[in-house]
N, C-alpha and C positions, 0 to 999 in steps of 0.2 A: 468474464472477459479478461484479458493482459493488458496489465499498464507496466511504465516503464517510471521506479522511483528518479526522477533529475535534481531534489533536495541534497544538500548538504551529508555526506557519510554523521550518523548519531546512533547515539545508545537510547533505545528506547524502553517501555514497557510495554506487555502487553497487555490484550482485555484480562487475563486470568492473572495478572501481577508478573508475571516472566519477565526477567532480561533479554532483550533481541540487539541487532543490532542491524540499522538500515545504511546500505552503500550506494552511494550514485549509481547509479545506472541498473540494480538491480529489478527486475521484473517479480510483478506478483501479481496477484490473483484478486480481481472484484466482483461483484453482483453490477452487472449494468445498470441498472436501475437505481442504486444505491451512487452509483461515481454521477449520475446527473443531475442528482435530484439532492445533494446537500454539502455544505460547507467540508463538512471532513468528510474520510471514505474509510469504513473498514474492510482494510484487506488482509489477504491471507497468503503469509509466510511460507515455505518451501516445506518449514517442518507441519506447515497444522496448525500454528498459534495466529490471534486476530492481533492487529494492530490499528489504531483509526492514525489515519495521518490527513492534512489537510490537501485537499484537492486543488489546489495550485502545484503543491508538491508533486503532482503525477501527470501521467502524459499517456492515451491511450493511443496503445501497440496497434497498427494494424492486420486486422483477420482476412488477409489476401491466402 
């Protein structure tokens, strides 16, 4: 599913130790199941790379 990051633009790291970096409004990629069912959510980057960010932080996109 798509959510939409509305968090503050930051340098983050990823699961595998990478620098990313997250901008407002950027959209990424979750496991449904996963954005319901806990505190943080790992999603996945444009390139590939996981990032867990906290789910206040995101906002799911609607699939119309």
């Amino acid at each position: 599913m798509k959510v939409k990051y509305i968090g503050e633009t930051k340098d983050v790291k990823t699961v595998s130790g990478k620098d990313a970096r997250l901008d407002k409004g950027m959209e990424l990629e979750c496991m449904e199941k996963e954005y319901h069912s806990g505190m943080t959510v790992r999603v996945t980057l444009a390139s590939g790379e996981h990032v867990k960010i906290a789910r206040k932080e995101l906002q799911k996109i609607d699939a119309r």
